[in-house]
C-alpha positions as CSV (number, residue, x, y, z in Angstrom):
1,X,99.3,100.4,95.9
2,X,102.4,99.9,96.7
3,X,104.2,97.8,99.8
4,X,107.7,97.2,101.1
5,X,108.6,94.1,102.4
6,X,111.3,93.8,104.4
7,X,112.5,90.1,104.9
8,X,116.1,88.5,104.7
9,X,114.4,84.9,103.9
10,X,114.4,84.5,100.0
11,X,111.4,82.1,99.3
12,X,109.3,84.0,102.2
13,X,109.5,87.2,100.5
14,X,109.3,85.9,97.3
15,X,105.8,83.9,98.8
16,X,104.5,87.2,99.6
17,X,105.3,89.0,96.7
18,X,103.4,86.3,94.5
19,X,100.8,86.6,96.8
20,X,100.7,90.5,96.6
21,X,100.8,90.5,93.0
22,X,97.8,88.2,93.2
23,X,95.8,91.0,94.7
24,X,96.9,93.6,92.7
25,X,99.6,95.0,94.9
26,X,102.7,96.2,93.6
27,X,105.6,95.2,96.0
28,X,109.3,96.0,96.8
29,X,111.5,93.5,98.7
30,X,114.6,94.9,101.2
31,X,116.5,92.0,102.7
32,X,117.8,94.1,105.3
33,X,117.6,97.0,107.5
34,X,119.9,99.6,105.2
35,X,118.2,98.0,102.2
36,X,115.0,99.4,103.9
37,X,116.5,102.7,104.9
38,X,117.3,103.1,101.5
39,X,113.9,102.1,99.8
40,X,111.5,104.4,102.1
41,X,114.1,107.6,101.3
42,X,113.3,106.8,97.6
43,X,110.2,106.5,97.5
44,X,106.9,106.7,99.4
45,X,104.9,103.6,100.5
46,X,101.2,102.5,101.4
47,X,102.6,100.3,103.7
48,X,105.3,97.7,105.0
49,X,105.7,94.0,106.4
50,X,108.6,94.2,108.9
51,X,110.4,91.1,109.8
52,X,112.4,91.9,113.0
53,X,115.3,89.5,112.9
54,X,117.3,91.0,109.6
55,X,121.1,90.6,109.0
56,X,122.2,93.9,109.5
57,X,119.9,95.4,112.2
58,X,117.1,94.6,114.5
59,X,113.5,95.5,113.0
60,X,112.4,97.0,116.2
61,X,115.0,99.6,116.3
62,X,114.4,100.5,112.8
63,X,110.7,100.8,113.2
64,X,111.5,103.0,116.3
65,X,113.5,105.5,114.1
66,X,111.1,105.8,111.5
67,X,108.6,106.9,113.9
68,X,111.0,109.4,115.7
69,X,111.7,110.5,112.1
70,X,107.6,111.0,111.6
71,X,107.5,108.2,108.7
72,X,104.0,107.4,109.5
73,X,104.1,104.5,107.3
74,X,101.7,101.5,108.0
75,X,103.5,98.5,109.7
76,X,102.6,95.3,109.7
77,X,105.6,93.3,111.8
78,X,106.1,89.6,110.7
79,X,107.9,88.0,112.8
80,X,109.3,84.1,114.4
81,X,109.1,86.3,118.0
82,X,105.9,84.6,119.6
83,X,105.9,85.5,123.3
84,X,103.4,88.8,124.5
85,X,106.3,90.8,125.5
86,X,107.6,90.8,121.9
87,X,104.2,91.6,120.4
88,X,103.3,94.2,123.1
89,X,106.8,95.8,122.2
90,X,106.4,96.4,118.8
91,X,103.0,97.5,119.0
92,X,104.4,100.4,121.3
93,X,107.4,100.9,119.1
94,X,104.6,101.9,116.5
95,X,103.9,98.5,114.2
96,X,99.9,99.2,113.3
97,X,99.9,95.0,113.5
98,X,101.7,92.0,115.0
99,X,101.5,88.8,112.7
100,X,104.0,85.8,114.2
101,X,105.8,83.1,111.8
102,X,104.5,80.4,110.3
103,X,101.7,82.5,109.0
104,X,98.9,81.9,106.3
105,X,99.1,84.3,103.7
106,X,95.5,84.4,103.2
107,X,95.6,86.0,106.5
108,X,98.9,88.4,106.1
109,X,96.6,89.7,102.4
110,X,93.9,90.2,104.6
111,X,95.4,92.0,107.6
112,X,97.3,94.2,105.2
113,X,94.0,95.4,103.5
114,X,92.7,96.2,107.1
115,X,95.8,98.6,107.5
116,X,95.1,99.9,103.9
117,X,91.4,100.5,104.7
118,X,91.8,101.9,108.0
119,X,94.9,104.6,106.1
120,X,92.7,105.6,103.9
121,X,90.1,106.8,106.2
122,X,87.6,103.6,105.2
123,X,85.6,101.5,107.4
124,X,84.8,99.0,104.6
125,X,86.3,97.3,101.6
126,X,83.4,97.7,99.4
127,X,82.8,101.8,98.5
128,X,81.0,103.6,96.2
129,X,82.5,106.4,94.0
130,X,80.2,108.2,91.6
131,X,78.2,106.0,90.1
132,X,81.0,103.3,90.9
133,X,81.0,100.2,93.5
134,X,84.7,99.3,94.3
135,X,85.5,96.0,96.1
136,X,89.2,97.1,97.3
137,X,89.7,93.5,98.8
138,X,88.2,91.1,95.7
139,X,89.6,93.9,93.0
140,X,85.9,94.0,91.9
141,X,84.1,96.8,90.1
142,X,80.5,97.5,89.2
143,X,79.2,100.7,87.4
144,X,75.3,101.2,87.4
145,X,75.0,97.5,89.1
146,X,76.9,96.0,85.9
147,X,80.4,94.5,86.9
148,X,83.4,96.4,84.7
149,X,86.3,93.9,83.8
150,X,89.7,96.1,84.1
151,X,93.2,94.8,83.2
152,X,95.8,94.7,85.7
153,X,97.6,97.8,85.5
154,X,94.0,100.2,85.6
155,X,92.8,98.5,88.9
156,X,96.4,99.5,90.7
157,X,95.7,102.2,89.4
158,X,92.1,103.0,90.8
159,X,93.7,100.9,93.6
160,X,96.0,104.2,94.0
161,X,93.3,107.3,93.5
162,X,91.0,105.4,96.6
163,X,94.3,104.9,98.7
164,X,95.4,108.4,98.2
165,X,91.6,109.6,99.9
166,X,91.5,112.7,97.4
167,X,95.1,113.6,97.4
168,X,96.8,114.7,94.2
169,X,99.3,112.2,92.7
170,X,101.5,112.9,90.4
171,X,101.9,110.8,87.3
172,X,105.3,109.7,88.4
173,X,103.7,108.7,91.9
174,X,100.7,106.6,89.8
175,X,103.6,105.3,87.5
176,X,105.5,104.0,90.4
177,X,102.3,102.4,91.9
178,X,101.7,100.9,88.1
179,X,105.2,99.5,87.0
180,X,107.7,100.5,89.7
181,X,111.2,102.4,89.2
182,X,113.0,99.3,87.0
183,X,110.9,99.3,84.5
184,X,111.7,101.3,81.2
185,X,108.1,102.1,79.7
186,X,106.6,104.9,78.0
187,X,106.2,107.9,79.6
188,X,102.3,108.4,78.5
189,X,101.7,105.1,79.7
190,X,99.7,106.8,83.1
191,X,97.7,108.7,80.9
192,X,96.7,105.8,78.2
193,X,95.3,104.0,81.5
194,X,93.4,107.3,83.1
195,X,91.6,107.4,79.5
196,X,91.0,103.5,79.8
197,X,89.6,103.8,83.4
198,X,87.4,107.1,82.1
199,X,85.8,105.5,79.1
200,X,84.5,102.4,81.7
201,X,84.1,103.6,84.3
202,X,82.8,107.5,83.8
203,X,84.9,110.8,82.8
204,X,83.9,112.1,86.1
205,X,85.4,109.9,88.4
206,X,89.1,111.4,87.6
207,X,89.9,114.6,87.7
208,X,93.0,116.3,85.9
209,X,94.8,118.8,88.5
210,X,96.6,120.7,85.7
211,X,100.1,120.7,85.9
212,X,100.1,118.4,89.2
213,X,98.2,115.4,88.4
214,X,95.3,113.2,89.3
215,X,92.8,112.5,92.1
216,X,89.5,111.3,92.2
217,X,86.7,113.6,90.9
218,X,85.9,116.2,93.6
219,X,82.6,116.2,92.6
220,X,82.6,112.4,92.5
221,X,83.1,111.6,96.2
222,X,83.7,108.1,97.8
223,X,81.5,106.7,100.7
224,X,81.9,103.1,102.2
């Protein structure tokens, strides 16, 4: 999965991208509003930590035009503006969540899993998929009750098939979720890790969409 966050403060950003990475979230930083402009046209997001004083633009009003644009993208405002007016404004300008500065990032990881969970349609972290249990929040994974050890780059990738709820994603999408758009790697790289993920965790859990992609196995399922 993949987050923008958009912060003009160096070491905060760089705090929450360690702590992202951490967690097995891929993460794109935008120290300003037309850096942000410019990163949500490029690509697509699973959601976004919004600070609202930026250098270039006030975070309210550029949350206000994504929503009058229909960008639906989850947003998590993080933000030195304490008082209840503030809060209760960007929760009507169409933030999903209202976190104030100085924050705990234990607490920021966990309120962005809540808006991941509650995007993809989950009431839980912990889901089952085929004979699978996924814990989405500790990056955990059991097959037949037996916990499966998977590098890095295969649980953002799992992390990408559950987010997407049975969507199709491309292999550029699940290679932008893996490495990102700056780094050079080989182009059968998505497809080496779908054949790792297969041979732990079950053929049947991803399905090849010819010519489009990947998705989790229809006949697979996921339940919380």
């Amino acid at each position: 999965m993949h987050i923008l966050i958009v912060e003009d403060n160096a070491p905060v950003a760089t705090g929450i991208q360690t702590a992202l990475e951490l967690h097995g979230l891929r993460s794109d930083w935008a120290d300003g509003a037309d850096a942000a402009q410019a990163h949500v046209a490029a690509r697509s997001y699973d959601a976004c930590v919004l600070d609202l004083g930026l250098p270039d633009g006030d975070g309210m009003q550029l949350l206000r035009r994504w929503r009058a644009a229909g960008l639906m993208l989850p947003v998590l405002i993080l933000s030195a503006r304490t008082t209840l007016q503030d809060k209760v404004e960007g929760l009507q300008s169409g933030s999903d969540d209202y976190l104030t500065k100085p924050f705990d990032l234990p607490e920021l990881i966990a309120r962005l899993h809540a808006l991941l969970r509650r995007a993809g349609g989950r009431s839980g972290d912990r889901i089952r998929v085929a004979d699978c249990e996924i814990d989405m929040l500790q990056g955990m994974v059991w097959r037949h009750g037996q916990r499966v050890e998977l590098a890095r780059r295969e649980w953002a990738l799992l992390q990408a098939l559950v987010q997407a709820h049975g969507r199709v994603l491309s292999p550029a999408q699940l290679h932008d979720s893996l490495y990102g758009l700056e780094q050079d790697v080989e182009s059968n790289t998505v497809n080496v890790h779908v054949h790792h993920l297969r041979r732990k965790l079950g053929a049947e859990l991803i399905e090849t969409v010819r010519g489009q992609g990947f998705r989790l196995g229809c006949s697979a399922g996921a339940s919380p």
